[in-house]
N, C-alpha and C positions, 0 to 999 in steps of 0.2 A: 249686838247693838247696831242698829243702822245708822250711816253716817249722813253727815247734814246735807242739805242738798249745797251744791254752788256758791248759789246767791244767796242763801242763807249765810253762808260763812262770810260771803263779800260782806254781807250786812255786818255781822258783828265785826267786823274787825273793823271795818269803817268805824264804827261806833266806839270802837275799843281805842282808835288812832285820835278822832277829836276826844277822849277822855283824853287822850295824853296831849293834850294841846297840839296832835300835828307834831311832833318834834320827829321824824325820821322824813327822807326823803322819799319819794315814790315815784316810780315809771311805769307805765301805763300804754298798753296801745289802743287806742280810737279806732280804729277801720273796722277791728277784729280780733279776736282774739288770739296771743301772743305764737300758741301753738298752729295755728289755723290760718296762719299770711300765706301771701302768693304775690308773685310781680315783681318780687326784690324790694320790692319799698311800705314805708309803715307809716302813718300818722301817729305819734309818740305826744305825751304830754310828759314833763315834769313836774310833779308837786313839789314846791317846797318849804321846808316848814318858815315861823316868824325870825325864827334866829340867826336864819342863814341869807346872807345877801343872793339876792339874783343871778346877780355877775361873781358870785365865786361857786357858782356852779358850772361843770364841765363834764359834756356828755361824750363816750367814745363806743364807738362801734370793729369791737373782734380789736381791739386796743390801738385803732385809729381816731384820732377826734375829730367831732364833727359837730363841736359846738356851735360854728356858726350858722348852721344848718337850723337853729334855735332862735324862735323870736319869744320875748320875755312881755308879760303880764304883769305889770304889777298889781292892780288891781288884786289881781285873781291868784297871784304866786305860782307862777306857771309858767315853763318855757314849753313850746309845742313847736313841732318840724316837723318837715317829712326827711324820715331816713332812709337813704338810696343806696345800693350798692350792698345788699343782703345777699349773703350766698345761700343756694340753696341749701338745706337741711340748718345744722347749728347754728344759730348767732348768739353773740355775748355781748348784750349791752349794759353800759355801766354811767350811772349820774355820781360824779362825785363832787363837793364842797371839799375845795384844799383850804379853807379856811379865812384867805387873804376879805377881807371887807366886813366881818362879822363880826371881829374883836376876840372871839374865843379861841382861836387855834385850833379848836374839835374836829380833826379830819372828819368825811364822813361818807359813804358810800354804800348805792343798791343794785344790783346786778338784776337782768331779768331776761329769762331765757328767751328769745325769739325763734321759731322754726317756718324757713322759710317754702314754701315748693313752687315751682315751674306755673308761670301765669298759663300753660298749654295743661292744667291740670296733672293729677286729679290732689283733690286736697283727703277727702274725708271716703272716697274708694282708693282701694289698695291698686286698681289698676286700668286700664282704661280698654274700652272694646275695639278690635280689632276683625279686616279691616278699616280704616277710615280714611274718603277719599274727600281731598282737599277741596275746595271750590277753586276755579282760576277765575280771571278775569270778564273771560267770556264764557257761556256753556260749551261744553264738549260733547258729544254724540257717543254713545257710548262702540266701540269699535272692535268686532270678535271676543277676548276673553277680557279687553281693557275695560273699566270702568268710565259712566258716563260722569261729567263733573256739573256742578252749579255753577251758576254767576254771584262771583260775591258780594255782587254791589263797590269793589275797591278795584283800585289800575295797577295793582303789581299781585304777584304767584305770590306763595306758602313760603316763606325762609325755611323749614322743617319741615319733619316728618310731624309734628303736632300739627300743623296748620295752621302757626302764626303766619297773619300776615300785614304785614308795616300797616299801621292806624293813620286815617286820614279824615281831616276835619273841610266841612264843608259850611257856608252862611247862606242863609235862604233868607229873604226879607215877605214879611205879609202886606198883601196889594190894598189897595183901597177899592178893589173889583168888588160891587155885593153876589155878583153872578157868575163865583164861579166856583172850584169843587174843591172839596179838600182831598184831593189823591196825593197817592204818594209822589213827591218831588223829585225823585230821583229813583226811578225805575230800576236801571241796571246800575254800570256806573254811570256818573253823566257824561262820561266823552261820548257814549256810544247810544246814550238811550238821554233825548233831550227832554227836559221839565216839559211836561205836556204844557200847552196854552191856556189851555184853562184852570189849569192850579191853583189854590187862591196861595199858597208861597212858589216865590220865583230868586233862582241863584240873585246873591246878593255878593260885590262886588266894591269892596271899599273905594272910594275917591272913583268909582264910573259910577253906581247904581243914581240917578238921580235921586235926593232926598223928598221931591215932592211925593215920587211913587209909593214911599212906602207909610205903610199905616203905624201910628202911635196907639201902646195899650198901657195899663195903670195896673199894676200887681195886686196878690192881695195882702200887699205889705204900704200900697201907696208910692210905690216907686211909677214913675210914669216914662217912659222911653219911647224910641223909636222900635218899632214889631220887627227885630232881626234875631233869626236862631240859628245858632251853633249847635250844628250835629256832627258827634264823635261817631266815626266808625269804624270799628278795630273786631280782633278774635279776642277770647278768655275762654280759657277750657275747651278750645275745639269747635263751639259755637262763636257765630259771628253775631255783633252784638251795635245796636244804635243807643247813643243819647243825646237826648235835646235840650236846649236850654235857650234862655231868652240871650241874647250874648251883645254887647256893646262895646265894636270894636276900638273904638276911640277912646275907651280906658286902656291904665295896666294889664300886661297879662294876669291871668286869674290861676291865683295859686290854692291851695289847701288853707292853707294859714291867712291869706284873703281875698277869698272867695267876691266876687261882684254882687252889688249888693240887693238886683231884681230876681235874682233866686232868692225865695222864699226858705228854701234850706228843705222842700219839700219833697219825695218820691215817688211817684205813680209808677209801678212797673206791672206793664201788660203780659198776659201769658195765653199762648195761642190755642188753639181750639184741635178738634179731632182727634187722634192718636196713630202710633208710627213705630216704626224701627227701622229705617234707613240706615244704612251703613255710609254717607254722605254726608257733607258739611253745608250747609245752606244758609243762605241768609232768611233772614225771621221774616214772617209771614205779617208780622205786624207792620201797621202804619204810625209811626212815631207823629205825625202832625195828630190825628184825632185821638191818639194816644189810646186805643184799643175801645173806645165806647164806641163798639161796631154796630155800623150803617150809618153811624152820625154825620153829621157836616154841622160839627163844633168841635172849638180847639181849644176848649174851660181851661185843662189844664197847662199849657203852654202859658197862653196871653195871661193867666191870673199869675205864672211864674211858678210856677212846678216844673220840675225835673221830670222827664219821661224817658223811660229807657225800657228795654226787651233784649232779647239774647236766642237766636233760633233754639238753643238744647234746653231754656224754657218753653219752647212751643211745644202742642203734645205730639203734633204731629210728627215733628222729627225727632221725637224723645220721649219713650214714654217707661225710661230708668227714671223714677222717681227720685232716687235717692242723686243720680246724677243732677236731675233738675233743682232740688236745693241746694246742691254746692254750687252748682253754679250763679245761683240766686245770690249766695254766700258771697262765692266769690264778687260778683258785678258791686254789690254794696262795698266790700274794700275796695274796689279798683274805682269806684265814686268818691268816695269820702277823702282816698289819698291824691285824687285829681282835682275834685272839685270843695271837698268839707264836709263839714261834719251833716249826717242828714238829723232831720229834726225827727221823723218818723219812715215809714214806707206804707205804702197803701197798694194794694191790688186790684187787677180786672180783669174779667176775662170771661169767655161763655166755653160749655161744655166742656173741652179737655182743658182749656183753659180754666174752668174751674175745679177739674181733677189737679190741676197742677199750682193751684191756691191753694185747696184743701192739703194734700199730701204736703208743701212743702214747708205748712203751719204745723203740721204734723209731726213729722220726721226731725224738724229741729223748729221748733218752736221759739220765737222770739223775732226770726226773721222777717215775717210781714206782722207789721201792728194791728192791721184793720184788711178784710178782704171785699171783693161784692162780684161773689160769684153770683153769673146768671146761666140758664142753662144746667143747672148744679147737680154735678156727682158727687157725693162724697171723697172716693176714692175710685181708682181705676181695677183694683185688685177684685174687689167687690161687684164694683159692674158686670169685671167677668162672668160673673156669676150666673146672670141674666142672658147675659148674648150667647152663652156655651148652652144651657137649660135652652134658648128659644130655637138656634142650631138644632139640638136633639129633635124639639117639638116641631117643628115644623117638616122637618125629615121623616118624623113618624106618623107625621100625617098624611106627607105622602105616601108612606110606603103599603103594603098591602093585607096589613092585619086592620087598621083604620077605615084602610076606603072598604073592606070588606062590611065591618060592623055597618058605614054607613049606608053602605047601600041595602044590607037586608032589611035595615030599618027603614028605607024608603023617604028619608030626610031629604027636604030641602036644600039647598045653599046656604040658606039665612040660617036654618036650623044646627048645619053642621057647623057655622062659623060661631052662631053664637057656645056651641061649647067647646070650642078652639079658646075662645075668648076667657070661657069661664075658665079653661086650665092655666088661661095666660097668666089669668090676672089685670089685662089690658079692657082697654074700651072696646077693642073689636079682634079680630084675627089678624092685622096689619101690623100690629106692632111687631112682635115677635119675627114677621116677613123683614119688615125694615133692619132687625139686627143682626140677623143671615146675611141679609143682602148688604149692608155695608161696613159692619166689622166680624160679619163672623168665620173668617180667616187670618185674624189677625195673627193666632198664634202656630200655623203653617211655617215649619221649620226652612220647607225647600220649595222648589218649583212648585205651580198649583195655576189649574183653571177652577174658579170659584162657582159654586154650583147656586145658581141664584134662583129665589121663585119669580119667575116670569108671566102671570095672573095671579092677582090678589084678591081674586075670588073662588077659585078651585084651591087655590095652593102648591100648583104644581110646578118640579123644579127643572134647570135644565143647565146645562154648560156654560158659560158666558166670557167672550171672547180668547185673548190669547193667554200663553202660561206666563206665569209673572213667578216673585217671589217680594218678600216684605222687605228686605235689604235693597232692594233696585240694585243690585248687582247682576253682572253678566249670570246667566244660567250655568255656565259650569264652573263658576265659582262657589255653587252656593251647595251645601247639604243633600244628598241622598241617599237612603238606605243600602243602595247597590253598589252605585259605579262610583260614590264619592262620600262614602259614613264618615270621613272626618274633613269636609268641607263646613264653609260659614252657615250655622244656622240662624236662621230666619226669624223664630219665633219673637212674641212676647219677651217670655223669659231669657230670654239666650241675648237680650240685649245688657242683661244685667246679671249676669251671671258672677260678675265679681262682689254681687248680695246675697246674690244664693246659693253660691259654690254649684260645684258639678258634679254628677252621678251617673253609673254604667247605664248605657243605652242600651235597652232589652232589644228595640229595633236593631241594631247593631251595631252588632258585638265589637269589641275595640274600639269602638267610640265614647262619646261622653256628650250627656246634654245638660243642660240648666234644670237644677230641681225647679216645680212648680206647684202650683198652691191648690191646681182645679181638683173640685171632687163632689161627686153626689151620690154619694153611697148613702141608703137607707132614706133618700128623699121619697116620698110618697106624692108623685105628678100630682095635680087635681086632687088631692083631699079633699078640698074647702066645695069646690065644686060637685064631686059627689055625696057631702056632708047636707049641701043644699038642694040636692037634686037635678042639679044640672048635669049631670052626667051619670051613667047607669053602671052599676058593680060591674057589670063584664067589659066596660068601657074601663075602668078605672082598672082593676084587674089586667087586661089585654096590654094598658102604656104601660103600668111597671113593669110587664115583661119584657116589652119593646124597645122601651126610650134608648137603652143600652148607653155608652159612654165615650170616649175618647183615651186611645194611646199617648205616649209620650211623645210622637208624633202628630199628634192633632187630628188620625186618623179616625173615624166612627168606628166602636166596635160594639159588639153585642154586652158586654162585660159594661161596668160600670166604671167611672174616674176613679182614681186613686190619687191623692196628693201624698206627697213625701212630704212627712212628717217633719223634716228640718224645719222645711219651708215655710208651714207651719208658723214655727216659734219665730221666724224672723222675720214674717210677716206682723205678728202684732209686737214684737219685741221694737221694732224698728219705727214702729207709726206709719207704714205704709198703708196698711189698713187703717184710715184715719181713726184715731183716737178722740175719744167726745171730750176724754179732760184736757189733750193741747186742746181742741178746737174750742174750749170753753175759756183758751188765754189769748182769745183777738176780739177784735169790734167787726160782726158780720153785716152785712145789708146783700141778702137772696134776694135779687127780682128774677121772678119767674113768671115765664108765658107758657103759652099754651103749645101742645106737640105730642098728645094721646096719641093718635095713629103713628106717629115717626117713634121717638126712643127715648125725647128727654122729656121723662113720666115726672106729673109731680109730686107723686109721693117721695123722691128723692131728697128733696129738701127737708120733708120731714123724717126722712132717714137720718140727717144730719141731725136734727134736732133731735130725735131719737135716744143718739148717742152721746149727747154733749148732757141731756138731762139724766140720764145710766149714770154718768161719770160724775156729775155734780150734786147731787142729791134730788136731783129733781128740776134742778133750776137752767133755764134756757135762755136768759135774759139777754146774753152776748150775741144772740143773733135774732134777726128779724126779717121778715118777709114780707114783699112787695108784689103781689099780683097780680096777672089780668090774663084776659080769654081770648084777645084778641088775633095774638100769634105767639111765635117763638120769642120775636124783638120786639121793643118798640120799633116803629115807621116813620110813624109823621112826625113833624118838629114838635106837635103839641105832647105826642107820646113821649118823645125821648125827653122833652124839656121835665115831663111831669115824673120822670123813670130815672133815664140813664145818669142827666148832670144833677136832680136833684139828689139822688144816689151818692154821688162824687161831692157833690157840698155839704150834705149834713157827714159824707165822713169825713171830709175834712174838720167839722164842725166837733163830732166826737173825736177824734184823734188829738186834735189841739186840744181840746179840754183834757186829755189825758196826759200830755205832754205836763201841764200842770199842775194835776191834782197826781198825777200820779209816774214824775219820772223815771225812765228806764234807769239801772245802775251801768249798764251796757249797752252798746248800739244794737249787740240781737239776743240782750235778756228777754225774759217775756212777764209777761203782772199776771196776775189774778184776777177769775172770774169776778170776783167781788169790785174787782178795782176797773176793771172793765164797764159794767154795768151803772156801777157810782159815774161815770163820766156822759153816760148817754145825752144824746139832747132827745126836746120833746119830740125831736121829729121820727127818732128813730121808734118807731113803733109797728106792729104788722097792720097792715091793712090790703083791700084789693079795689081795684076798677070793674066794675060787672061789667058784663059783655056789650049792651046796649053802649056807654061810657066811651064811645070810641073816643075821643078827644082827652080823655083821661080826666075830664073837671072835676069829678067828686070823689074822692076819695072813701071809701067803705070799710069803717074800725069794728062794724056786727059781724064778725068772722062765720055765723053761723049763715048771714045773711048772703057770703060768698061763698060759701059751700052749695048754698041753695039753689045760687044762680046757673040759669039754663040749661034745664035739666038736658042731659043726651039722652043715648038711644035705651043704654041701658041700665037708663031711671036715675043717675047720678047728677049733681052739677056740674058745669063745668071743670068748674076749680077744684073739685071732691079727689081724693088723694084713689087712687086706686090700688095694684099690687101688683103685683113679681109672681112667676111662677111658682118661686120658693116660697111667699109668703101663704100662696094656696095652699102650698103645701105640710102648712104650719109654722112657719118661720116666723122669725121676728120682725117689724116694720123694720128697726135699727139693721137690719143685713148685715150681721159681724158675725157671722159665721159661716167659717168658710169647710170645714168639716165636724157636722154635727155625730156626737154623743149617740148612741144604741139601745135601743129596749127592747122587749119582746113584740111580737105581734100582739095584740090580743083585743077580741072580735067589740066588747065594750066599747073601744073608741070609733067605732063604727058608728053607732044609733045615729039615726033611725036605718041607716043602709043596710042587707042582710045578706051573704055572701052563703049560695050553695057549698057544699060537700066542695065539692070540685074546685070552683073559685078561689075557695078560702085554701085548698092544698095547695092551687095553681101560686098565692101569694105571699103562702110560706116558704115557698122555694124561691119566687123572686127577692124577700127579702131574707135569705135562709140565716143571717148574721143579726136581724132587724130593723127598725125601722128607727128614724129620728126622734131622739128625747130632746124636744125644745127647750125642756123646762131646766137643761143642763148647758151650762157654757159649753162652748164648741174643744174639739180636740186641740189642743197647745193654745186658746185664746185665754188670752193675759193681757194685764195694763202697759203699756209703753213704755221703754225706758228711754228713749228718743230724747235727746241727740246721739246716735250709735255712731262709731267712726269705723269703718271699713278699711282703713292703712292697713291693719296684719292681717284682710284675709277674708271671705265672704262669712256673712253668723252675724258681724257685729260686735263692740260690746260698748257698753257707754264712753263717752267723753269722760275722760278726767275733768278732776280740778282745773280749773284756769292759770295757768301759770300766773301768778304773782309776782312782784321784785321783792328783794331781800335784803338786808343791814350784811354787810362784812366784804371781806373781800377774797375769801371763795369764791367758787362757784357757786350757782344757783343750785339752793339744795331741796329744789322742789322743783322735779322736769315735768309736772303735769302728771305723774301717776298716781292721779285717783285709783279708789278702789270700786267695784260694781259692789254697789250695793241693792243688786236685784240678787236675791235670795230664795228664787223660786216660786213666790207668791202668787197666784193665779189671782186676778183680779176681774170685774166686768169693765169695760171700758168704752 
């Protein structure tokens, strides 16, 4: 028998508690969930029932009280506080009624386990990567074998070896200047790096700043103020982290229990772009004034009274441990809610890894963004790989001299040979594939490396390019080599995460150990669909399968083919790193996607997403929507981004309130249902595109056939027309969820019309001597997610328990959260 989910049981017993009129009391914590705190402190609610006075309840923490720490509701029947002073690991909280004011004498008392961990992380990894070099004050040069450091944007060093470092709030007031820029306000820190002059916010200074300077805005609550924000900036989990808020010095300070009333109660949290493994602590690449609607000069969300907050180990660029990046998501919402109050939703932004790091962390723990709007959109990062490791291969093998041989007997053009480059791509032309070579296809380079780049993008031909680096920005002989240093830091991808994917013997060498990983193209057939259509000739197709060869556990090219380890595998789709379509079918999406065929961000990516969310839902894609145009990667012009990026940002504000409504959370990161999603849409959320001619954005286009149509390219497509992946030529699925496909025979039938001589066909049964890809079969270990996985005892995973609950007696809490997994092996599609 499979047990209920979570929120299911929260449901019933909810329901079960008003059957019984409420009569026990309850504890409860707000930020987070009870097992999953961090910081030492909690936002706690009491419930209490009708029979029990307010005031003869009394709350104690590890059996100190700390009633006072409690403001009471009567309305509501509820005392709510923040509780300070949680030691790490066990806490014992306890609400108890002694009776006095109630008339009945009925002692009465609920205990509810708290566990608390270290705000310098890790909550939901068992362990945190090493090294990691702190940011100081100012930058540091990196110096013989010493590491170079960041600026953290703060005026004092690390207290720890985590990289805390003391949190400091700054005010910035908005000018009444119409001419000037929204950059960031605060460069380095600001003793050292001054508010440039043209900023449209400039340091604000209580009782000096004059009051004429500064500009009044109007929330979208109706609160009207003078335009002053308070930006926190402190570390949590290793990453340095900003939030912004409208702030008005001349009230109370602003506690949890009451919050100032020009906050909307709202969260925009931005998530940075690229991808990374630094072994460094950096301050976030974001700009908190424009709040990540990148290139804009608008500040929607601030001036309307949203919360804007980022975290660098949310950026992809410095972080691209997935599962690190939603704890720490995790994390920032309780270290909000216990600082500033309760949020009413969270809402997401962000382009490219920015949008790998929406997707995955809707993913992996599903509840924590309500609504996203990714642009630029990957799915997932694991996935990607896919493509960048395939165009790696291809583009090497076309350099190399089994290629330029066929082309030259054949006496092909340039345009001839590139358009069937293109046809193996799957791309719009032979460029693309070059662009993912040349900017991330070394990403997963464990050690030292000069990156072999093609340098014409018209030949193909590749060459060295600059000096040796390494992906950690660590000194060189710190870092991993197979000779002089097999158990130094590795560099790779994988090796940044390795407390997800445990560790296995390194075949490069011996007595070492690296990061399992997921890559693998065993039994991929390059160019099928290509030579299915005639764009490429059997000895052509025949010649790459031989050729393309693979990659070591090193990241080196070998003749042989990829291999993924099998663990990997299963904690890849166990986990929702591999995005899952049925979380990503539990938020409110808005895809604006532009244009970047020749660069990397293709747009059939988007519809990869959709892909997978209609797999997972019966067919239904309703949760997410797309916004198009041909013109670039971003909007530009004000009329662009007006008609794109803040209309974007307002109707989801538009669907998220509506959801708030019709369909509130039980928890601050439960997640709803596709169903309850979709029921909250406004009209505006719907797909449409801009055609190309439409520079100014005025007309909107809901004939979706009519923006596929639009402008046709070179090779007979419109602009907007979804294109393919090498894998998909090669029979794969749009959705890209498989990351080790399924084996079948050869057999010369799925050839037609193609016909492969005597020789050929021997030649490609020994290239495929185990077989070729069965698409029509889910991938090796792909299954549905059981996401939220907790990583505390150890890389694999395995779900989250239960929720810790509070309890009637006066025991212990006789529920520590051990749920049971009830993943039972099930292979599902997802």
């Amino acid at each position: 028998m499979r047990t209920l989910p979570a929120l299911v049981l929260v449901a019933l017993c909810a329901a079960a508690r008003a059957d019984e009129g409420g009569s026990n009391l309850e504890v409860a914590t707000l930020s987070n969930r009870a097992d999953l705190i961090s910081g030492g402190d909690a936002l706690v609610e009491v419930r209490v029932p009708k029979q029990v006075s307010l005031s003869a309840v009394k709350v104690k923490l590890n059996g100190h009280d700390i009633t006072s720490s409690f403001k009471a509701n009567t309305a509501a029947r509820t005392l709510r506080g923040l509780v300070t002073g949680l030691v790490e690991g066990a806490n014992d909280l306890v609400a108890e009624a002694d009776g006095k004011g109630n008339g009945k004498g009925d002692g009465k008392e609920v205990r509810l386990a708290i566990t608390n961990h270290p705000i310098g992380g890790p909550v939901l990894l068992g362990s945190q990567t090493t090294p990691w070099i702190c940011a100081t004050p100012a930058a540091v040069a990196e110096s013989g074998n010493t590491p170079a450091s960041n600026a953290s944007g703060l005026t004092t060093f690390a207290l720890d070896a985590q990289c805390n470092i003391a949190t400091e709030f700054h005010l910035f007031y908005r000018t009444k200047t119409a001419a000037c820029a929204f950059v960031l306000p605060d460069p380095s820190p600001t003793t050292t790096a001054p508010t440039p002059a043209n900023s449209c916010f400039q340091p604000y200074v209580p009782g000096t700043t004059p009051a004429d300077l500064v500009a009044s805005t109007t929330t979208s609550t109706g609160v009207t103020l003078p335009y002053i924000v308070r930006v926190e900036r402190g570390t949590l989990n290793r990453g340095i982290y900003d939030i912004a808020v409208l702030f008005d010095p001349t009230k109370p300070a602003w506690t949890p229990t009451a919050p100032q009333p020009q906050w909307n109660g709202k969260l925009l949290y931005t998530f940075g772009a690229s991808t990374g493994q630094p072994r460094q602590q950096f301050r976030s690449e974001q700009n908190w004034v424009i709040a990540g609607i990148t290139g804009t000069n608008d500040d929607s969300a601030l001036r309307l009274g949203f919360m804007v907050a980022d975290n660098s180990l949310t950026d992809s660029l410095f972080n691209s441990n997935r599962v690190l990046n939603a704890e720490t998501l995790m994390m920032m919402k309780e270290h909000i809610v216990d600082t500033y109050g309760e949020i009413k939703y969270t809402m997401g932004n962000g382009c490219s890894g920015g949008s790998i790091q929406q997707n995955t962390a809707a993913s992996i723990f599903p509840g924590l963004l309500d609504g996203i709007q990714p642009s630029c959109d990957f799915p997932d990062s694991i996935t990607t790989g896919l493509e960048v490791t395939d165009c790696v291969l291809l583009v090497n093998f076309y350099a190399g001299p089994e290629w330029t041989a066929l082309m030259t007997s054949a006496g092909l053009t340039a345009a001839q040979i590139n358009a069937k480059k293109a046809a193996i791509d799957g791309h719009l032309d032979q460029t693309g594939c070059q662009q993912w070579n040349n900017q991330f296809g070394f990403n997963n380079k464990p050690g030292n490396f000069v990156p072999l780049l093609v340098n014409n993008p018209v030949t193909g031909t590749l060459a060295p390019s600059g000096a040796p680096r390494n992906n950690c920005r660590l000194p060189a002989a710190l870092v991993y080599d197979p000779v002089t240093n097999p158990n130094g830091t590795r560099c790779g991808d994988p090796d940044l995460a390795t407390a997800v994917w445990g560790a296995t013997a390194n075949e490069n060498a011996p007595g070492s150990v690296r990061a399992r990983q997921t890559g693998d193209n065993v039994g991929i057939q390059y160019g099928l669909n290509a030579l299915l259509s005639g764009a490429i000739t059997p000895e052509e197709f025949v010649t790459l399968n031989e050729k393309i060869g693979g990659f070591d556990a090193d990241s080196n090219r070998r003749a042989a083919r990829t291999v993924a380890d099998r663990p990997a595998l299963d904690i890849a789709y166990r986990a929702g790193i591999l995005s899952s379509g049925k979380n990503l079918g539990k938020l409110a999406i808005i895809d604006s996607r532009g244009w970047d065929e020749t660069g990397i961000h293709y747009i059939w990516r988007s519809f990869a997403e959709r892909a997978r969310i209609e797999a997972a839902n019966d067919g239904e894609h309703g949760n997410q929507v797309m916004w198009r145009y041909g013109t670039g990667l971003l909007p530009v012009t004000p009329a662009q981004i007006a008609a794109v990026t803040v209309k974007s940002f307002l109707t989801m504000d538009t669907w998220l309130s509506n959801l708030n409504a019709s369909a509130p959370k039980a928890t601050i990161n439960s997640a709803r249902t596709q169903a309850q999603v979709i029921a909250g849409k406004p009209a505006a959320a719907v797909d449409f595109c801009f055609l190309l001619a439409d520079t100014a954005f005025s007309t909107p286009i809901f004939d979706i056939s009519a923006c596929e149509a639009n402008a046709p390219q070179a090779d007979g497509l419109g602009r907007l027309a979804k294109r393919a992946s090498p894998r998909q030529v090669a029979g794969g699925p749009l959705a890209e969820n498989i990351l080790k496909c399924r084996l079948k025979p050869l057999n010369p039938v799925d050839y037609a019309p193609a016909t492969f001589t005597s020789t050929q066909w021997a030649r490609l049964q020994a290239a495929f001597a185990d077989g070729v890809c069965d698409w029509s079969e889910r991938g090796v270990g792909q299954r549905s997610a059981r996401s939220p996985l907790t990583f505390a005892d150890g890389p694999g995973g395995k779900p989250l328990p239960r929720a810790p609950q509070s309890h009637p007696g006066h025991g212990h809490d006789d529920d520590h959260g051990h749920g049971h997994d009830d993943d039972h092996g099930h292979d599902h599609d997802d």
